[in-house]
VOVOVEX-709294 format. One record per residue (C-alpha): residue number from 1; residue in three letters; x, y, z. Coordinates in nm, 4 decimals. Each point is the difference from the previous one (the first is absolute). Example, Ala and Ser with C-alpha at 12.3 -4.5 7.8 and 13.67 -1.06 7.14 Angstrom:
2
@num:1 residu:ALA c1:1.2300 c2:-0.4500 c3:0.7800
@num:2 residu:SER c1:0.1370 c2:0.3440 c3:-0.0660
END
This chain:
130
@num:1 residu:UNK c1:-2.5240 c2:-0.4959 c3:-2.0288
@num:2 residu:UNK c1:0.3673 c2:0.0205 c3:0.0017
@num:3 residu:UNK c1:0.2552 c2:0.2306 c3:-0.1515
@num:4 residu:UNK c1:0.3062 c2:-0.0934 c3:-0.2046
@num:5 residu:UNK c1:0.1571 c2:0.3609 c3:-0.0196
@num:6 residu:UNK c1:0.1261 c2:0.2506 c3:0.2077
@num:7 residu:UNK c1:-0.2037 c2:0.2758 c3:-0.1488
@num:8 residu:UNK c1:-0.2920 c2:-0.2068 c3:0.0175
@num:9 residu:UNK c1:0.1049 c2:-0.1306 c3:0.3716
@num:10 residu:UNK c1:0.0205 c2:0.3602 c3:0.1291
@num:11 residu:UNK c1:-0.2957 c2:0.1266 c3:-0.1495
@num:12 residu:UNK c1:-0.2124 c2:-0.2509 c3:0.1958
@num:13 residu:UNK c1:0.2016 c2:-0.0021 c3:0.2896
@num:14 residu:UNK c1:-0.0767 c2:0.3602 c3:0.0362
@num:15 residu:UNK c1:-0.3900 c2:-0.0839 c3:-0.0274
@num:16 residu:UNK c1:0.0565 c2:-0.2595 c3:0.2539
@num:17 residu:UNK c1:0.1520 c2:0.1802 c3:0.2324
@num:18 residu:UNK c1:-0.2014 c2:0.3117 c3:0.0052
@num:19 residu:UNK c1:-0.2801 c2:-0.2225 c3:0.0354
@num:20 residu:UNK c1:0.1360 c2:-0.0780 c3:0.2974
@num:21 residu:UNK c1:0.0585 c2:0.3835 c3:0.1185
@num:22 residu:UNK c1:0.2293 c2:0.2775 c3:-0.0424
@num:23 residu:UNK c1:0.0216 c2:0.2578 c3:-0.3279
@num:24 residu:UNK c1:0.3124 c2:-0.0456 c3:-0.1815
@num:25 residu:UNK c1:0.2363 c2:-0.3388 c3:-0.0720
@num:26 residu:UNK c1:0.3523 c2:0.1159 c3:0.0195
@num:27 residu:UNK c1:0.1745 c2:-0.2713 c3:-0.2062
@num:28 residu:UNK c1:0.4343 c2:-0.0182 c3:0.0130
@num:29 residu:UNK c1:0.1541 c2:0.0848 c3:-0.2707
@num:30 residu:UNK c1:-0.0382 c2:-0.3751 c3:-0.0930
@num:31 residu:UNK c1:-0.2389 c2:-0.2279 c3:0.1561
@num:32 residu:UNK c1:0.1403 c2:-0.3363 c3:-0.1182
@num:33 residu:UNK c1:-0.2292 c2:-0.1748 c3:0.2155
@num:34 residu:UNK c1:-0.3002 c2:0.1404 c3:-0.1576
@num:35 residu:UNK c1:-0.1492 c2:-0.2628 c3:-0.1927
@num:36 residu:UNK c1:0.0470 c2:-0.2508 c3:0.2973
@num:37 residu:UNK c1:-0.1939 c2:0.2483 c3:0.2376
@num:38 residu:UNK c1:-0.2429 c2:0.0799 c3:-0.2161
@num:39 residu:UNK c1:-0.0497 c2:-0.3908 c3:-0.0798
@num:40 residu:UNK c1:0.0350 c2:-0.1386 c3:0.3164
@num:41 residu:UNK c1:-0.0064 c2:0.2421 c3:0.2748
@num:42 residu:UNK c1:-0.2678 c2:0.0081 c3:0.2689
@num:43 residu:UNK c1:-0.0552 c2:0.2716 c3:0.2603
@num:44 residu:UNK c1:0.1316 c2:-0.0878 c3:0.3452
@num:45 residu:UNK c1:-0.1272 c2:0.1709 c3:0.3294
@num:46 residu:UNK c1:0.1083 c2:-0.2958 c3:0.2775
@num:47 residu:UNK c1:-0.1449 c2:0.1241 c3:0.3485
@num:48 residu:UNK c1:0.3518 c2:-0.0098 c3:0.1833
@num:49 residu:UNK c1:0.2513 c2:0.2089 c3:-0.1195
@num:50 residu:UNK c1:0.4065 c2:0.0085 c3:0.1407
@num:51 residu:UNK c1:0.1608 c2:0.3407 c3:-0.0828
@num:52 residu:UNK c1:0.3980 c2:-0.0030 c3:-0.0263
@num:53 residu:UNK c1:0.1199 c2:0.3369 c3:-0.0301
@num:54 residu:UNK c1:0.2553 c2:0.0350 c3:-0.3680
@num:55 residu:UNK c1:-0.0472 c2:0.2845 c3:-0.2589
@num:56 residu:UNK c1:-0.3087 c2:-0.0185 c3:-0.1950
@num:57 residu:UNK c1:0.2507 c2:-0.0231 c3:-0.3053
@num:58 residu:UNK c1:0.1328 c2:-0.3193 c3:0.0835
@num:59 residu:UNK c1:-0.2821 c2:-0.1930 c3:0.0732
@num:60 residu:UNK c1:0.1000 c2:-0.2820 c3:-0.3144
@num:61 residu:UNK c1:0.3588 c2:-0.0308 c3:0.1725
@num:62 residu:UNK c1:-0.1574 c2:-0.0090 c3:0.3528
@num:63 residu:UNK c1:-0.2467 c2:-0.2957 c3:-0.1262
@num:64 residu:UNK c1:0.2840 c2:-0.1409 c3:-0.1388
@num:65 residu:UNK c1:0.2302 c2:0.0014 c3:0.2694
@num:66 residu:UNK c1:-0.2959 c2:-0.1497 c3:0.2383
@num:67 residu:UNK c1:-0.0589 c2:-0.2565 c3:-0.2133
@num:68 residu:UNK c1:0.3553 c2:-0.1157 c3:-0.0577
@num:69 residu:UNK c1:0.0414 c2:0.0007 c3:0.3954
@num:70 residu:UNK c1:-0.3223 c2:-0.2574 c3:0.0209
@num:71 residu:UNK c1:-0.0884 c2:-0.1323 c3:-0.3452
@num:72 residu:UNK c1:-0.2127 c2:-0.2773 c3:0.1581
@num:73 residu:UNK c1:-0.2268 c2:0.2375 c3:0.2079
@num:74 residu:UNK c1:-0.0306 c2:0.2582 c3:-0.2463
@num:75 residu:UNK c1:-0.1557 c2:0.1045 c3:-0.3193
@num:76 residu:UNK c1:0.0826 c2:0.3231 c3:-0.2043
@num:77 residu:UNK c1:-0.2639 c2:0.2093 c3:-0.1490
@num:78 residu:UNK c1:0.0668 c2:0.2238 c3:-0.2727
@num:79 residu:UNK c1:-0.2406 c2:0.2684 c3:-0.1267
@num:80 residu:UNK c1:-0.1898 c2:0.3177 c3:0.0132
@num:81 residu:UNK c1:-0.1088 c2:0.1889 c3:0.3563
@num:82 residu:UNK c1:-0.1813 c2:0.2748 c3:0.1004
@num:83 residu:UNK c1:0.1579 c2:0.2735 c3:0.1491
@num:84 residu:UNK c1:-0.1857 c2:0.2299 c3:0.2657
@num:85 residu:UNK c1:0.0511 c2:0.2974 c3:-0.3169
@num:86 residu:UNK c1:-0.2786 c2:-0.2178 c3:-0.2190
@num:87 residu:UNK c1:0.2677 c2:-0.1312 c3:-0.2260
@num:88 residu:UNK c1:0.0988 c2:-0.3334 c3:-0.0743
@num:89 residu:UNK c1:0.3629 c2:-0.0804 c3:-0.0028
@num:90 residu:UNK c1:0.1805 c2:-0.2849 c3:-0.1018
@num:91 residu:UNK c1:0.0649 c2:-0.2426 c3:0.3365
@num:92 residu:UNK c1:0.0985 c2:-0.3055 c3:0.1516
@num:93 residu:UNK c1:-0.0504 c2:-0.1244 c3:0.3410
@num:94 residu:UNK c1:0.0601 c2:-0.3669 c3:0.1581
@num:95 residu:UNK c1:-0.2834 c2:-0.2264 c3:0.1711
@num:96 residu:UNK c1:0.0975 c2:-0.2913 c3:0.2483
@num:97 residu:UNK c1:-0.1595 c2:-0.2713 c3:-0.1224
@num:98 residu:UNK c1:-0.1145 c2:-0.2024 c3:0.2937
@num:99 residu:UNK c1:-0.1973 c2:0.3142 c3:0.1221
@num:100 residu:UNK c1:-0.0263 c2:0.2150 c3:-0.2907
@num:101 residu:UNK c1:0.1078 c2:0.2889 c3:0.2028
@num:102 residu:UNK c1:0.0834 c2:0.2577 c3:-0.2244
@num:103 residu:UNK c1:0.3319 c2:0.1768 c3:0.0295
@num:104 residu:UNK c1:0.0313 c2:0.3696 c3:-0.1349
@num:105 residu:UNK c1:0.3662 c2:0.1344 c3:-0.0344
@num:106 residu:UNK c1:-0.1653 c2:0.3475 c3:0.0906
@num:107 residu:UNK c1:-0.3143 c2:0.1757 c3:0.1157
@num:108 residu:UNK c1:-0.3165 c2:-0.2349 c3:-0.0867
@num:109 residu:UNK c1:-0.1228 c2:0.1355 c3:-0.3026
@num:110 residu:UNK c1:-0.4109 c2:0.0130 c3:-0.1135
@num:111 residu:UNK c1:-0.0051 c2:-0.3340 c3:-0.2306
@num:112 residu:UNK c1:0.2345 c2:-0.1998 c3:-0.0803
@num:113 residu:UNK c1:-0.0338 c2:-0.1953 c3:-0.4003
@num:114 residu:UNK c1:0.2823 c2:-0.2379 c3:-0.1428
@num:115 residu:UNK c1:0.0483 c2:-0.3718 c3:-0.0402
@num:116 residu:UNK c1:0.2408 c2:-0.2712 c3:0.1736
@num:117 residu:UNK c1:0.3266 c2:-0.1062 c3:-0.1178
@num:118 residu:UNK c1:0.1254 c2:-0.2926 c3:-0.0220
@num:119 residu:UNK c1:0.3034 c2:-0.1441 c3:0.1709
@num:120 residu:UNK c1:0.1513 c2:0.0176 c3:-0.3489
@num:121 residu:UNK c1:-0.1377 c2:0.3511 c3:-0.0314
@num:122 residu:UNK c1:0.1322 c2:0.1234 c3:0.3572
@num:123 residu:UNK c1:0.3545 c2:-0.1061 c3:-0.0737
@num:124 residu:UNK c1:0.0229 c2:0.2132 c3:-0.2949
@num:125 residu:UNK c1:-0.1718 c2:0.3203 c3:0.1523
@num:126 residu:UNK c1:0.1461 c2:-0.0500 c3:0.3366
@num:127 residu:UNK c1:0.3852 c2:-0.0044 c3:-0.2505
@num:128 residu:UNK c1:-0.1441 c2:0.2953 c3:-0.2277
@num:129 residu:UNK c1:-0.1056 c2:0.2056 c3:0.2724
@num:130 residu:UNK c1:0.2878 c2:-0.0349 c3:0.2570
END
């Protein structure tokens, strides 16, 4: 069933998510994304993980950044993960898509939910978030 409004979006991204584990959702101030995660996000837990060492609070410019240096090997993800403190916080990581090797901008966090961007998508975030 999908969700056309933010309100609506958050409300059962929270349930998804704490489905998933944790106890709170810790949404930004606005989660633009929302109804897109909520409609089209999937929970991703690859089995190999790279860890490249940035502040945790530039993980959408570090995604970004990796993806404008090798937009043909690499996908953004953009979403929610789980922090080691049970709360979910809003995320992004990259994947290499001939392995799907996972690449966390940080410590490797407890889940991991979002959805893929599309070239399209990337360019934008990887501008908005530079």
């Amino acid at each position: 069933m999908s969700v056309n409004t933010p309100r609506r979006a958050m409300a059962r991204l929270e349930r998804m998510l704490l489905d998933i584990g944790g106890r709170v959702v810790l949404f930004p101030a606005e989660c633009e994304d929302a109804v897109r995660i909520a409609n089209d996000g999937e929970r991703h837990e690859p089995s190999e993980f790279v860890v490249a060492d940035v502040p945790h609070t530039r993980c959408h410019h570090a995604a970004g950044r990796a993806w404008l240096a090798n937009p043909t090997g690499l996908a953004i993800i953009t979403g929610f993960a789980l922090f080691e403190d049970d709360a979910w916080r809003e995320w992004s990581w990259a994947v290499m898509l001939a392995s799907g090797t996972m690449i966390e901008f940080a410590s490797l966090k407890r889940h991991y939910f979002g959805y893929r961007l599309s070239k399209k998508q990337s360019v934008a975030f990887a501008s908005d978030n530079d």
